[in-house]
C-alpha positions as YAML, in Angstrom:
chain: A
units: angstrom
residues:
- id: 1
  name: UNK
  ca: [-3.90, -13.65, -8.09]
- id: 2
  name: UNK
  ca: [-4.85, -15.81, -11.04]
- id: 3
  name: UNK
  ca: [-3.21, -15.95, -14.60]
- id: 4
  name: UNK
  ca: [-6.47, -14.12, -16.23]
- id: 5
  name: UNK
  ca: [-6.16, -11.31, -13.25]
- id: 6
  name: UNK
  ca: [-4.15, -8.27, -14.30]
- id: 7
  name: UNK
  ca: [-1.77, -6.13, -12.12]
- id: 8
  name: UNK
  ca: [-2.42, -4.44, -9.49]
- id: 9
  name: UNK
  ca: [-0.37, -0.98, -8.21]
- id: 10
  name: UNK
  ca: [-0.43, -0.13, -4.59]
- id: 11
  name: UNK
  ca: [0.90, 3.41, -3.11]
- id: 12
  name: UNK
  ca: [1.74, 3.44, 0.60]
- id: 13
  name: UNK
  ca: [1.89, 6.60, 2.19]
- id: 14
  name: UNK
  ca: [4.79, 6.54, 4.64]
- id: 15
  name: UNK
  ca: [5.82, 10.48, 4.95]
- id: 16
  name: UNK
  ca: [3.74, 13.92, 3.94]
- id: 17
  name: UNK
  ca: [6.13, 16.99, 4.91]
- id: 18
  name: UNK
  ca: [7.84, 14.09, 6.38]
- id: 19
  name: UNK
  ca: [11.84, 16.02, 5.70]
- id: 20
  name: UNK
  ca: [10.91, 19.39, 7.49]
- id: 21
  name: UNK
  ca: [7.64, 19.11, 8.65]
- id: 22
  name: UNK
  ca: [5.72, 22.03, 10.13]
- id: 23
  name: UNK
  ca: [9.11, 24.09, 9.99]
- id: 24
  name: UNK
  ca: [8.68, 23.82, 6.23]
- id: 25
  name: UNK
  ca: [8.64, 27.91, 4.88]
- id: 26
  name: UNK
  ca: [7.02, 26.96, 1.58]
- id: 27
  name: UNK
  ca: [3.46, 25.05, 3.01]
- id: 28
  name: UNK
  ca: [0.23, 27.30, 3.43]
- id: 29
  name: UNK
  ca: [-0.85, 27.43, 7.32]
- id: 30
  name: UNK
  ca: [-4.49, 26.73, 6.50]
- id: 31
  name: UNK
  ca: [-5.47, 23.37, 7.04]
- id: 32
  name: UNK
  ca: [-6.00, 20.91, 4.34]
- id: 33
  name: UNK
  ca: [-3.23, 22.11, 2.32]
- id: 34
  name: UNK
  ca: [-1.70, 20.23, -0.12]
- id: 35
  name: UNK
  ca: [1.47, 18.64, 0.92]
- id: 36
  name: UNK
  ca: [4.82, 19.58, -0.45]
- id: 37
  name: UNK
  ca: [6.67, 16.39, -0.29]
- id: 38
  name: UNK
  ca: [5.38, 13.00, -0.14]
- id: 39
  name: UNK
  ca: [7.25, 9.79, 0.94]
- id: 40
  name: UNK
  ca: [5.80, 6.67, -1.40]
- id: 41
  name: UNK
  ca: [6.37, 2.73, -1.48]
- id: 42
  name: UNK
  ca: [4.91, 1.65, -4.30]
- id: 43
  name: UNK
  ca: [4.05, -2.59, -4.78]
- id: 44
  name: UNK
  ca: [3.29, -4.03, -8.30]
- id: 45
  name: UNK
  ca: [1.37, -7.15, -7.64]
- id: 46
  name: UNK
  ca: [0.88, -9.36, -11.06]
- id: 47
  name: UNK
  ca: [0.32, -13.04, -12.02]
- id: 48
  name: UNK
  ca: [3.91, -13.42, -13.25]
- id: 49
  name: UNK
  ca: [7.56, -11.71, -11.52]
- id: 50
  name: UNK
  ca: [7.71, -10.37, -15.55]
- id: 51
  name: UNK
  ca: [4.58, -8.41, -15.08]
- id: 52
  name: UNK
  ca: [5.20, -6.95, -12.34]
- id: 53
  name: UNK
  ca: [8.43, -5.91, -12.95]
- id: 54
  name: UNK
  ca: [7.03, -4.07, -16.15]
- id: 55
  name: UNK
  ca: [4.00, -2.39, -13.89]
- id: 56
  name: UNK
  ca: [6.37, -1.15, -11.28]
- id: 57
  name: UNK
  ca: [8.74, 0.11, -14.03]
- id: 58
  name: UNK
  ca: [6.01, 1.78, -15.64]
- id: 59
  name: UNK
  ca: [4.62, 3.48, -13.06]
- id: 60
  name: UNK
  ca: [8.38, 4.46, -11.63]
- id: 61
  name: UNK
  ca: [9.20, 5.89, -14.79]
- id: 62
  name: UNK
  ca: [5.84, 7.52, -15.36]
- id: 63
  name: UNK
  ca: [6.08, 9.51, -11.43]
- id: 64
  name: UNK
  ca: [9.90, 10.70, -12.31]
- id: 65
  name: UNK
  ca: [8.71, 12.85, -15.36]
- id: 66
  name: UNK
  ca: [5.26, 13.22, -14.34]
- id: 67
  name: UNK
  ca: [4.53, 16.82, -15.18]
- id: 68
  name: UNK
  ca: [3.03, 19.32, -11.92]
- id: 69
  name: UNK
  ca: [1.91, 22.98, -12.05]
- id: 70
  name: UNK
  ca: [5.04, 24.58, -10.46]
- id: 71
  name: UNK
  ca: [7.73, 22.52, -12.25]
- id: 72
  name: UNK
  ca: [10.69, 24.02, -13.00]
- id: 73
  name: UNK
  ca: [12.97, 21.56, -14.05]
- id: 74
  name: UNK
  ca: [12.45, 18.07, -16.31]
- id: 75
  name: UNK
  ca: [14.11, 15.85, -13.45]
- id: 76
  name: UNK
  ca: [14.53, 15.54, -10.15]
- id: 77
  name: UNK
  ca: [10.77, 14.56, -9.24]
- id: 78
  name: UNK
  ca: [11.87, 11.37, -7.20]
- id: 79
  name: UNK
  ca: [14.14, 10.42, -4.71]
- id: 80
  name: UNK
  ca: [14.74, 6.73, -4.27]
- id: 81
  name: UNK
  ca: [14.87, 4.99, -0.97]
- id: 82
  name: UNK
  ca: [16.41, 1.73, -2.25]
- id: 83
  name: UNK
  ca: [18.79, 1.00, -4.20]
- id: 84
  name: UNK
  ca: [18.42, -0.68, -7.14]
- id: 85
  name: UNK
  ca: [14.96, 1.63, -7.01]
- id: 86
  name: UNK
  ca: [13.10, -1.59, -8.16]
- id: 87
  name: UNK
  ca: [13.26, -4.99, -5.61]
- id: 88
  name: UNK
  ca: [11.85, -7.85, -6.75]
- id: 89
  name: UNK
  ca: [10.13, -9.01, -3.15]
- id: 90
  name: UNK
  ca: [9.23, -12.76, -4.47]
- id: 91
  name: UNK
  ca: [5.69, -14.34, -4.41]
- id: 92
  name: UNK
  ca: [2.95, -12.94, -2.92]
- id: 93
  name: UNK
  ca: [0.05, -14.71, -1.53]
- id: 94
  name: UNK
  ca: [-3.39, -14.01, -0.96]
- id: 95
  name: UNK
  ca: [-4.90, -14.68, 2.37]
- id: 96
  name: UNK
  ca: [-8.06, -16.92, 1.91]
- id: 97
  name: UNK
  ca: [-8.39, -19.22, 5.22]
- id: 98
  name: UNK
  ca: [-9.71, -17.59, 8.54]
- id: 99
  name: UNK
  ca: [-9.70, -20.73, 11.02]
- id: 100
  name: UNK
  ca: [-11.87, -19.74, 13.92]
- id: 101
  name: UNK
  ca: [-11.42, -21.87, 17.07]
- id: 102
  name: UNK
  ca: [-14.26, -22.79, 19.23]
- id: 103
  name: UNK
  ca: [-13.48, -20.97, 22.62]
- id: 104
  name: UNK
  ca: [-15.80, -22.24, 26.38]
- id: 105
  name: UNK
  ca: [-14.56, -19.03, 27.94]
- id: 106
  name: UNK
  ca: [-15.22, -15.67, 26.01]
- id: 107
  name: UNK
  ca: [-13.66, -13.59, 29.04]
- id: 108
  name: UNK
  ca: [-10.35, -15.52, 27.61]
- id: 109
  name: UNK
  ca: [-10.68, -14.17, 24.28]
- id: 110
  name: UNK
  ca: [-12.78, -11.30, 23.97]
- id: 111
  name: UNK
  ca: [-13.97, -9.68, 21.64]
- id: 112
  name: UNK
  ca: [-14.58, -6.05, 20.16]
- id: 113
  name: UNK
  ca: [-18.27, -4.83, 19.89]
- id: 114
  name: UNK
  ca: [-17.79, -5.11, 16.16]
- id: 115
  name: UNK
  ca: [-17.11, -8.57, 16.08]
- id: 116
  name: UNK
  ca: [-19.52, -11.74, 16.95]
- id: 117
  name: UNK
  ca: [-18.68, -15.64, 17.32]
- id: 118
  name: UNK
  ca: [-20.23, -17.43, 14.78]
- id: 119
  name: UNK
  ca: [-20.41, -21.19, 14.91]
- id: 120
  name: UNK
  ca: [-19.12, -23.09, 11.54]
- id: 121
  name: UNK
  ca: [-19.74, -26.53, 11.00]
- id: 122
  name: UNK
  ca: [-18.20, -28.39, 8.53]
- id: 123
  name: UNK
  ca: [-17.49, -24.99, 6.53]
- id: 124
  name: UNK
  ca: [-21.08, -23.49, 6.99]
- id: 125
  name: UNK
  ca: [-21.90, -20.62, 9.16]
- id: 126
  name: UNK
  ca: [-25.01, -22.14, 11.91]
- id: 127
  name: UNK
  ca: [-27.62, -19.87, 11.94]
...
């Protein structure tokens, strides 16, 4: 990420009805339902550790009083599975270099009907 890029919020899903599951009383036994709980990572990516910090504050502190239909209560909306709730992880880097190796054997590496060998020279892909 460049210095004229801006951040960049990413949510990974790790748990839906991930505490109780399909013993959970309160979820609607049609499928597609919405879920009741959801377990979140969220990564703030920016071109400086400042900015980032700011975007995942932001976004932390905009999800624990983020109003829902159903709410009862002002607080209570998140539960944190780290502690401090915001870790700095360092640099990140982003991956731009695929080195393909020419191979005499394709039985020894093969691979997946979606995939084909191309042949690079000197940076070019040979038609």
């Amino acid at each position: 990420m460049n210095k004229n890029q801006r951040g960049q919020v990413y949510f990974h899903v790790y748990g839906k009805n991930g505490v109780m599951g399909k013993a959970e009383i309160r979820l609607s036994q049609k499928a597609g339902a919405d879920p009741y709980e959801l377990g979140l990572i969220i990564e703030a990516v920016a071109p400086t550790k400042e900015e980032a910090d700011t975007l995942a504050g932001i976004t932390r502190s905009t999800l624990l009083h983020y109003g829902y239909e159903g709410r009862i209560a002002t607080a209570g909306n998140l539960a944190f599975p780290f502690s401090p709730s915001d870790t700095s992880m360092g640099s990140v880097y982003e991956f731009s270099l695929y080195h393909l190796m020419g191979i005499d054997d394709p039985v020894t590496f093969p691979q997946s009907p979606k995939r084909r060998i191309e042949k690079i020279y000197r940076g070019r892909v040979e038609q």
